[in-house]
N, CA and C atoms as a LAMMPS dump frame, in Angstrom:
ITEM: TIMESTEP
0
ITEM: NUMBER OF ATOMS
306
ITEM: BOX BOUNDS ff ff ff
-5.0000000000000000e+02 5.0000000000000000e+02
-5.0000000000000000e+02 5.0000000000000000e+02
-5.0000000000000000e+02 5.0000000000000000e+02
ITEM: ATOMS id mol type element x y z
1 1 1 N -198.29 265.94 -270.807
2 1 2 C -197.301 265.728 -269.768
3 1 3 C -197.075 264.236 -269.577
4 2 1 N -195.716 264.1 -269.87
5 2 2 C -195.672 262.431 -269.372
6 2 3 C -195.086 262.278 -267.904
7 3 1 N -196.301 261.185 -267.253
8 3 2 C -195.681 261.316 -265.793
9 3 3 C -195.497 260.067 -265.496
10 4 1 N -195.067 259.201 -266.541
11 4 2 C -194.365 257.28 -266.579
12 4 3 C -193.43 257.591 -265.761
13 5 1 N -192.473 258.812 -265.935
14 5 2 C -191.396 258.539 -265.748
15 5 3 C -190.73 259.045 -264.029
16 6 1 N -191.898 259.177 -263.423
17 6 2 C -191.681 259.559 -262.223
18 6 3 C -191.36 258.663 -261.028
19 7 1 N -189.526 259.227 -261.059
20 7 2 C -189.489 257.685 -260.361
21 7 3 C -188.225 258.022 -258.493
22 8 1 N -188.315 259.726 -258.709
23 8 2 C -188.218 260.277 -257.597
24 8 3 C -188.572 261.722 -256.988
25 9 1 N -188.017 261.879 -256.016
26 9 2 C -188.345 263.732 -256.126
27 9 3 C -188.388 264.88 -256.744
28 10 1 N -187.175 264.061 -257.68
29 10 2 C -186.582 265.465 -258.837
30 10 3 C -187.375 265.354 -259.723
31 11 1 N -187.871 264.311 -260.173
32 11 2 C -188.521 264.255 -261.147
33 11 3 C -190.114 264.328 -260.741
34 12 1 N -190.518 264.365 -259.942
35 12 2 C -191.815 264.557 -259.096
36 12 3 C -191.901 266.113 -259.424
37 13 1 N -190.836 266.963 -258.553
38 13 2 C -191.153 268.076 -258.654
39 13 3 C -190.646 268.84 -260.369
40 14 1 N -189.542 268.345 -261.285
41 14 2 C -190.224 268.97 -262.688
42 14 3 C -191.242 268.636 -262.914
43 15 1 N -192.068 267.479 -262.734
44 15 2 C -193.53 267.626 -263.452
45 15 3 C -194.632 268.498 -262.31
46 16 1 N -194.312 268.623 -261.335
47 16 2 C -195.319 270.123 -260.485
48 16 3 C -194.867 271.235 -261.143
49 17 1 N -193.806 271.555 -261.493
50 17 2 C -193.125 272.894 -261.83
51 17 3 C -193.666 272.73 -263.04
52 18 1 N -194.073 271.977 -263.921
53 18 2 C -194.753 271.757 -265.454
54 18 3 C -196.051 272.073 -265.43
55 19 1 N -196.528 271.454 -264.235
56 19 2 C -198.274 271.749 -264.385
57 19 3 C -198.477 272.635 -263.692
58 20 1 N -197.809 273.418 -262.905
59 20 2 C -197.871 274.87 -262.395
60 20 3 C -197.722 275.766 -263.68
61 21 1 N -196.967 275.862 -264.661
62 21 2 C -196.237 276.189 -265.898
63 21 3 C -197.726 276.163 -266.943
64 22 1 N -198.18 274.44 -267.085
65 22 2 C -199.625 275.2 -267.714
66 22 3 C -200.597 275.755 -267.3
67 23 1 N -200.827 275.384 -265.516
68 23 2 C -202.184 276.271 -265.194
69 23 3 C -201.889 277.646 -265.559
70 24 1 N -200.523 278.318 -265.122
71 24 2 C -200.289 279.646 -265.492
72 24 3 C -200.61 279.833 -266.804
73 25 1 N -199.961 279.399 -267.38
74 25 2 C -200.187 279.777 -269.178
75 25 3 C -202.187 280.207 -269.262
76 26 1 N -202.363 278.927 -268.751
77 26 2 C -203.883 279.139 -269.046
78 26 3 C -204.747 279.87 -268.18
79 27 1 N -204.516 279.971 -267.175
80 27 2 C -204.852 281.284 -266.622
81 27 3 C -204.473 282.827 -267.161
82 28 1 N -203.428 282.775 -267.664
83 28 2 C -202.907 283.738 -268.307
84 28 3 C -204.338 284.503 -269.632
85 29 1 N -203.782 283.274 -270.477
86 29 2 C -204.784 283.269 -271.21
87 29 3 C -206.45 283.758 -271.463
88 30 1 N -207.058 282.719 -270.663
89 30 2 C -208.442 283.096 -270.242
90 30 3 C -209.183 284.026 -268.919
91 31 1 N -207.71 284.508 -268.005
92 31 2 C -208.192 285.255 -267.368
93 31 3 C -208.709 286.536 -267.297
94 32 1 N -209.823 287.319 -267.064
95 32 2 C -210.552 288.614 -267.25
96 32 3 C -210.102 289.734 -265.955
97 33 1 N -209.456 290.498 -267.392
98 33 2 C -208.789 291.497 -266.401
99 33 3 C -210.301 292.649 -266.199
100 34 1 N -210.063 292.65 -264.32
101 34 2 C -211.239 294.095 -263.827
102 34 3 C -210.675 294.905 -263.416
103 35 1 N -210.943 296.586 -263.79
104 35 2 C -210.972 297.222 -263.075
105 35 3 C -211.855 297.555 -261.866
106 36 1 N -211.378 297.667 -260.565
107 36 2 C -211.713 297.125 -259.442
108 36 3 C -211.758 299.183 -258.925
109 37 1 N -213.094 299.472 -258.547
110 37 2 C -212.803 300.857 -258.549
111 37 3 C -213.782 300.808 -257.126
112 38 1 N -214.235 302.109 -256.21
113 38 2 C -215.321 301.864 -255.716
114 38 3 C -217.042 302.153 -255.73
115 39 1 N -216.962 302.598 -257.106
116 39 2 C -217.971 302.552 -258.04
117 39 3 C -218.123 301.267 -258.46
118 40 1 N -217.443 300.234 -258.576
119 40 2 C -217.8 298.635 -259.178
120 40 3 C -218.727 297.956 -258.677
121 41 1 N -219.715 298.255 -258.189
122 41 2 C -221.198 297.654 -258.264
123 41 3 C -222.148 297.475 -259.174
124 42 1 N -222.252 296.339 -259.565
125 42 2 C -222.902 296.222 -261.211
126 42 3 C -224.43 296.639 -260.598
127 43 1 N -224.581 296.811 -259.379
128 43 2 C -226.602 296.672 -259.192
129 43 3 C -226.583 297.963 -258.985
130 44 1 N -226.037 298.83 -259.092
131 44 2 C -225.71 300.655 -258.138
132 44 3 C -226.448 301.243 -259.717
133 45 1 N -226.939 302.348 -259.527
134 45 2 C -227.532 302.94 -260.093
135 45 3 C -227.762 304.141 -259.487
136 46 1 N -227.333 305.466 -260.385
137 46 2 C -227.477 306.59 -259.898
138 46 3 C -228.784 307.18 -259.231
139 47 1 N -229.643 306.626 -259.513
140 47 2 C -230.886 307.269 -258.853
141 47 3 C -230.999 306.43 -257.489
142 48 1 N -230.254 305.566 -257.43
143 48 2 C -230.243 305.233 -255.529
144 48 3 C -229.457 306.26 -254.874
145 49 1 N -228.912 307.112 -255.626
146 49 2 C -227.861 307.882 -254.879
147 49 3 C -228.719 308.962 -254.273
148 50 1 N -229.864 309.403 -254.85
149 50 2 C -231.068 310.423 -253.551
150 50 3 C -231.198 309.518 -252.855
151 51 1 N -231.92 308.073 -252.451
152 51 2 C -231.945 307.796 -251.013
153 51 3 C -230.519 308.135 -250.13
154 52 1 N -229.073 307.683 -250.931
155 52 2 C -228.455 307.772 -249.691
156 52 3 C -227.782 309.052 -249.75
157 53 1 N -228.099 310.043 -250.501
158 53 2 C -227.611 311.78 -250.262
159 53 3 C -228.84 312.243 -249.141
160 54 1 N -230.035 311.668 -249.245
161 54 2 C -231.142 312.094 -248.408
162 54 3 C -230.906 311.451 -246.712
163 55 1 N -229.989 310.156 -246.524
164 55 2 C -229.632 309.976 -245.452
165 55 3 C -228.518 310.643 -244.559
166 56 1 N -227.372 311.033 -245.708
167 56 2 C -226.685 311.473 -245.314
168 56 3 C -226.743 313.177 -244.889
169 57 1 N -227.321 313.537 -245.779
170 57 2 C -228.109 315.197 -245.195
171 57 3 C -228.527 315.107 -243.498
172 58 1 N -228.988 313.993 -243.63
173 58 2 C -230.378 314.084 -242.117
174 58 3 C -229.535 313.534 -240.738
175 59 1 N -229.042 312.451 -241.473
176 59 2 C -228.159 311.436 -240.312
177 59 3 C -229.454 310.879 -239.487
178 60 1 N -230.498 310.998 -240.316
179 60 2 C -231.656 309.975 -239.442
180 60 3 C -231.872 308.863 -239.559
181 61 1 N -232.809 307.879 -238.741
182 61 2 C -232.675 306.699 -238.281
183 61 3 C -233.235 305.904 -239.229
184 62 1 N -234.654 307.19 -239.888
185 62 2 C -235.61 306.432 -241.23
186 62 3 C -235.155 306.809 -242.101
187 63 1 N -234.348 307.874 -242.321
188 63 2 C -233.562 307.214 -243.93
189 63 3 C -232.571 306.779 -243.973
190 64 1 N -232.022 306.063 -242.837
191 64 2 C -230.912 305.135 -243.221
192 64 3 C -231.643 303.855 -243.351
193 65 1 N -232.884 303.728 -242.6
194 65 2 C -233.654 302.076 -243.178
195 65 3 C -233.972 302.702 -244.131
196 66 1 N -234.737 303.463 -244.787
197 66 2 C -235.316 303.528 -246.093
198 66 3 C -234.301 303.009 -247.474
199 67 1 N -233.005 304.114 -246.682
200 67 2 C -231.794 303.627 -247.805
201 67 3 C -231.457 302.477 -247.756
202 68 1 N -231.297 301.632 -246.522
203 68 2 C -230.435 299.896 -246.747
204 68 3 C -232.344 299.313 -247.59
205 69 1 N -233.181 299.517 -247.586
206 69 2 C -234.465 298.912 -248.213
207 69 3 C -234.269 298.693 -249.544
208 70 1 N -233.927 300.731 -249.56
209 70 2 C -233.64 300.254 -251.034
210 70 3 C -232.555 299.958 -251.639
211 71 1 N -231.462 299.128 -250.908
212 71 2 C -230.41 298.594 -251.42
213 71 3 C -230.732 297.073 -251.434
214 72 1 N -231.487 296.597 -250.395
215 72 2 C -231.563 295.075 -250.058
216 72 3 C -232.262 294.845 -251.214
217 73 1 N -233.533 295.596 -251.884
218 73 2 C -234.535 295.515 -253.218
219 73 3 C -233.741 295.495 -254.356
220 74 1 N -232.653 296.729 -254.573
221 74 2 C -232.07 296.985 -255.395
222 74 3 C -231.418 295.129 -256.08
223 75 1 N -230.6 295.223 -254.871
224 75 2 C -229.456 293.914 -254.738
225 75 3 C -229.978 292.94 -255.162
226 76 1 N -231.259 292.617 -254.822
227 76 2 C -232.399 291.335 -254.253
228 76 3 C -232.592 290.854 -256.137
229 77 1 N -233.021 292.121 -256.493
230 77 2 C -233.846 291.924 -258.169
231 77 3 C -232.539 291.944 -258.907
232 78 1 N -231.591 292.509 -258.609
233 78 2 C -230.536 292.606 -259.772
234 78 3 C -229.977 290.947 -259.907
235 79 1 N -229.246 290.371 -258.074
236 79 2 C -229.042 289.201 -258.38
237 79 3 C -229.676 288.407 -258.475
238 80 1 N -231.019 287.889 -258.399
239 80 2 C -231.965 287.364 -258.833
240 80 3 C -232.158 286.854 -260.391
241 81 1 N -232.168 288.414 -261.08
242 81 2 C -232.388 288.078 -262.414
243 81 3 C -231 287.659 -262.907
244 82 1 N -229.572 287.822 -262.969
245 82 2 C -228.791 287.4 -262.675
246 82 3 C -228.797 285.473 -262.666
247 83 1 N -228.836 285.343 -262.049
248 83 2 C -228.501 284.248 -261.769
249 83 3 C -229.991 283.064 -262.649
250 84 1 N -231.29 283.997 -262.928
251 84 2 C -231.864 283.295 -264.094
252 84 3 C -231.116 283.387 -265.27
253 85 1 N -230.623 284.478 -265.618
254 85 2 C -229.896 284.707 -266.641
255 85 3 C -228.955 283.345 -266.668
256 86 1 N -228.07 283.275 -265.864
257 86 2 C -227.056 281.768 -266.247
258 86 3 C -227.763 280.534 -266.121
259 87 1 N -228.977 280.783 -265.35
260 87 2 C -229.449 279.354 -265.286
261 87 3 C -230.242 278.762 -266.673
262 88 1 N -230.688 279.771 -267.357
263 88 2 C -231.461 279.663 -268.221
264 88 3 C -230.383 279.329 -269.457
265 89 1 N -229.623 280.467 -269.699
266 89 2 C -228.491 280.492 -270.736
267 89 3 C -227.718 278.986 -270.704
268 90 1 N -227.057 278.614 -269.881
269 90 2 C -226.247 277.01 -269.838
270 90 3 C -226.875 275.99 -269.012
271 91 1 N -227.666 276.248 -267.616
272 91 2 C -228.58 275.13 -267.279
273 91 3 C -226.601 274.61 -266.638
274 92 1 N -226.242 275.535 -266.308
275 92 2 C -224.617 275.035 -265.174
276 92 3 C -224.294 275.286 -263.951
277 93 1 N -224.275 274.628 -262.84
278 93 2 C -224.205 275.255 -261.65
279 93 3 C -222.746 276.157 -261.687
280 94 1 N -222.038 275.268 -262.718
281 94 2 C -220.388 275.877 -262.812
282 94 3 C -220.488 277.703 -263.037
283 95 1 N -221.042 277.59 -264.124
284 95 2 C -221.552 278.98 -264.584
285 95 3 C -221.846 279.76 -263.731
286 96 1 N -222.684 279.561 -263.107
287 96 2 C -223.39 280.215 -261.834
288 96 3 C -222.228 280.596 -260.831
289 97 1 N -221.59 279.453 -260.449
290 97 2 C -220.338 279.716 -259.783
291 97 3 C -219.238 280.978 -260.086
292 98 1 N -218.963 280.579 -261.387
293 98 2 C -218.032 281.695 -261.759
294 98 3 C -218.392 282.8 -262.028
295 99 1 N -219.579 283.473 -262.116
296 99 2 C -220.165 284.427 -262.375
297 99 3 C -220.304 285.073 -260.653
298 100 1 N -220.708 284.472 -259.787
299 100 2 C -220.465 285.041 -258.392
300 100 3 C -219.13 285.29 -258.35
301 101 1 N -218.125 284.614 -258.621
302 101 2 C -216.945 285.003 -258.115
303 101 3 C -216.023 286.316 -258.988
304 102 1 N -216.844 286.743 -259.878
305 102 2 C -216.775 288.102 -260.426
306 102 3 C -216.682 289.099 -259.572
């Protein structure tokens, strides 16, 4: 992009309308399409689903803590290892970043 030549508004705003033009392109590009469902919990695992079929049967007070326990554990170890995983793999906080925002 040459931006010598910016020498008023009009020409201010073709070169925004340009670099709007490549972020798109490149977003285009490298962006990762998700399906976004409400099953999309990468830490969910079918065998948590007896704690919370066993809460929901009862509507009691100890298996709804038992169930958030074993979600906070569940959650706790999945993102945990997680996030060794990127730290170890690139040693990037960036990495780390974009991987939360998944």
């Amino acid at each position: 992009m040459d931006m010598s030549n910016i020498v008023d508004t009009e020409k201010l705003e073709c070169t925004v309308n340009q670099l709007g033009t490549i972020i798109n392109q490149a977003w285009t590009k490298n962006a990762k399409k998700l399906k976004i469902s409400k099953h999309s919990k990468q830490w969910w695992m079918e065998k948590y689903s007896h704690s919370l079929n066993n809460y929901r049967a009862s509507r009691s007070l100890e298996n709804w803590k038992k169930f958030k326990k074993v979600v906070k554990n569940v959650k706790r170890s999945f993102f945990d290892d997680k996030i060794q995983e990127v730290v170890n793999k690139s040693r990037s906080p960036w990495e780390l970043m974009n991987w939360i925002r998944r």
